[in-house]
N, C-alpha and C positions, 0 to 999 in steps of 0.2 A: 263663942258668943255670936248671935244673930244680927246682923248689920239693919240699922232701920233707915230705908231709902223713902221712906214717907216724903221729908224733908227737901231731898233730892229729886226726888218726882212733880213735887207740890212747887216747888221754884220755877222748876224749865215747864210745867203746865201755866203757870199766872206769868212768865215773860213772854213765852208762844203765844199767849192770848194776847197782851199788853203792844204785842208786837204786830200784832192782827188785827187788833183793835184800832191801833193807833193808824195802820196803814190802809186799812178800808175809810177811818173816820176821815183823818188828815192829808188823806191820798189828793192829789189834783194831777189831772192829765197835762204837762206843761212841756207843747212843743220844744225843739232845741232845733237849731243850724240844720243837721243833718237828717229832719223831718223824720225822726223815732220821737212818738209820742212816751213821754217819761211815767211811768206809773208806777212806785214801787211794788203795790201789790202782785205786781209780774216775776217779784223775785220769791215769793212764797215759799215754791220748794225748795230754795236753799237757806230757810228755817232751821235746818237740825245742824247745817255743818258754821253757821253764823252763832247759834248758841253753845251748841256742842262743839267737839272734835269730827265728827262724823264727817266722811266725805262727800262730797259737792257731788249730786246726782247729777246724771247726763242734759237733764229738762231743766235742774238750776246752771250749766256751764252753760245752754243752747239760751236762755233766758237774760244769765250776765251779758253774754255778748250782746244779746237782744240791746240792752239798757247800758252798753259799755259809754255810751255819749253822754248820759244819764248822770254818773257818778259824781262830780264833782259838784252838782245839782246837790243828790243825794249827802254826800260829806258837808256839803253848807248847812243842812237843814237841821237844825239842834234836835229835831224830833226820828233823826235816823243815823244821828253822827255815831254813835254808841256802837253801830253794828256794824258802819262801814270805815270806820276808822278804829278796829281792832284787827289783834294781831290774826282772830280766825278768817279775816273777808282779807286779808294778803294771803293766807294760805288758800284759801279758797280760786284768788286773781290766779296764782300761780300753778293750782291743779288745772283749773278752766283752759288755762293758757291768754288768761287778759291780763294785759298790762295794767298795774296799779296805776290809779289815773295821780298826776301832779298839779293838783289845781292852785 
Protein backbone atom coordinates (compact mmCIF):
# COMPACT_ATOMS: atom_id res chain seq x y z
CA UNK A 1 0.00 0.00 0.00
CA UNK A 2 1.18 3.49 -1.12
CA UNK A 3 1.74 5.97 1.68
CA UNK A 4 0.08 9.37 0.76
CA UNK A 5 2.59 12.27 2.14
CA UNK A 6 0.24 14.89 0.45
CA UNK A 7 -0.99 15.75 3.92
CA UNK A 8 2.49 15.65 5.33
CA UNK A 9 3.91 17.89 2.88
CA UNK A 10 0.95 20.26 2.75
CA UNK A 11 1.19 20.89 6.96
CA UNK A 12 5.18 21.58 7.24
CA UNK A 13 4.59 23.89 3.67
CA UNK A 14 1.58 26.27 5.40
CA UNK A 15 3.56 26.21 9.02
CA UNK A 16 7.03 27.08 7.14
CA UNK A 17 5.02 29.80 5.45
CA UNK A 18 2.90 30.74 8.68
CA UNK A 19 6.17 30.92 10.39
CA UNK A 20 7.66 33.28 7.80
CA UNK A 21 5.01 35.15 7.51
CA UNK A 22 4.45 35.80 10.77
CA UNK A 23 8.22 36.57 11.33
CA UNK A 24 8.84 39.02 8.33
CA UNK A 25 5.24 40.55 9.26
CA UNK A 26 5.51 40.84 13.15
CA UNK A 27 9.41 40.95 13.15
CA UNK A 28 10.62 44.31 15.16
CA UNK A 29 14.42 45.03 15.52
CA UNK A 30 14.34 45.41 19.43
CA UNK A 31 17.66 46.39 21.09
CA UNK A 32 18.66 44.32 24.33
CA UNK A 33 21.44 45.16 27.24
CA UNK A 34 24.12 43.50 25.33
CA UNK A 35 23.59 45.77 21.97
CA UNK A 36 22.41 42.44 19.61
CA UNK A 37 19.76 43.75 17.71
CA UNK A 38 16.78 41.03 18.23
CA UNK A 39 15.32 39.91 15.00
CA UNK A 40 13.71 36.62 14.83
CA UNK A 41 13.82 36.44 11.02
CA UNK A 42 17.74 35.73 11.70
CA UNK A 43 16.80 32.31 12.96
CA UNK A 44 15.29 31.24 9.58
CA UNK A 45 17.54 28.51 8.73
CA UNK A 46 16.83 26.76 11.78
CA UNK A 47 13.05 26.31 10.20
CA UNK A 48 13.43 22.55 9.35
CA UNK A 49 15.08 21.39 12.76
CA UNK A 50 12.15 23.85 14.87
CA UNK A 51 9.48 22.06 12.81
CA UNK A 52 10.96 18.88 12.09
CA UNK A 53 13.38 16.54 13.70
CA UNK A 54 16.08 17.53 11.26
CA UNK A 55 19.34 18.82 12.71
CA UNK A 56 20.27 22.38 13.38
CA UNK A 57 22.42 23.55 10.44
CA UNK A 58 25.88 25.20 11.27
CA UNK A 59 24.39 28.96 9.91
CA UNK A 60 21.13 28.09 12.29
CA UNK A 61 23.71 27.19 15.65
CA UNK A 62 26.15 30.43 14.42
CA UNK A 63 22.68 32.45 14.14
CA UNK A 64 21.23 31.08 17.81
CA UNK A 65 24.11 32.16 19.43
CA UNK A 66 23.92 35.32 17.36
CA UNK A 67 20.17 35.84 19.12
CA UNK A 68 21.11 33.83 22.36
CA UNK A 69 20.34 37.35 24.39
CA UNK A 70 17.19 37.36 22.37
CA UNK A 71 15.36 34.43 23.72
CA UNK A 72 13.61 35.15 26.51
CA UNK A 73 12.36 38.20 24.33
CA UNK A 74 11.44 35.58 21.90
CA UNK A 75 9.58 32.91 24.60
CA UNK A 76 7.58 36.11 25.82
CA UNK A 77 6.19 36.74 22.51
CA UNK A 78 2.77 34.68 22.16
CA UNK A 79 3.54 34.94 18.49
CA UNK A 80 6.99 32.71 18.63
CA UNK A 81 6.40 30.81 22.01
CA UNK A 82 5.19 27.62 20.00
CA UNK A 83 8.57 27.29 18.49
CA UNK A 84 10.76 28.24 21.10
CA UNK A 85 9.21 26.68 23.94
CA UNK A 86 9.19 23.16 22.33
CA UNK A 87 10.87 20.16 23.07
CA UNK A 88 12.68 20.57 19.28
CA UNK A 89 14.38 24.30 20.10
CA UNK A 90 15.96 22.44 23.57
CA UNK A 91 17.14 19.85 21.32
CA UNK A 92 18.30 22.26 18.93
CA UNK A 93 19.94 24.62 22.45
CA UNK A 94 21.71 21.43 23.10
CA UNK A 95 23.23 20.53 19.59
CA UNK A 96 24.20 24.36 19.07
CA UNK A 97 25.70 24.21 22.40
CA UNK A 98 23.51 27.21 23.89
CA UNK A 99 22.13 27.18 27.02
CA UNK A 100 18.43 27.07 27.31
CA UNK A 101 17.70 30.51 28.49
CA UNK A 102 15.50 30.70 32.18
CA UNK A 103 13.63 33.67 31.89
Amino acid sequence: MKKNNNNVSGAFIFMASALLLATVVFSRELPVAEAVTCNPSQLTPCLPAFTWTAPPSIVCCNSLRQQRPCLCTYLRNPLYKQYFDSPNSRRIAVTCGVPYPRC
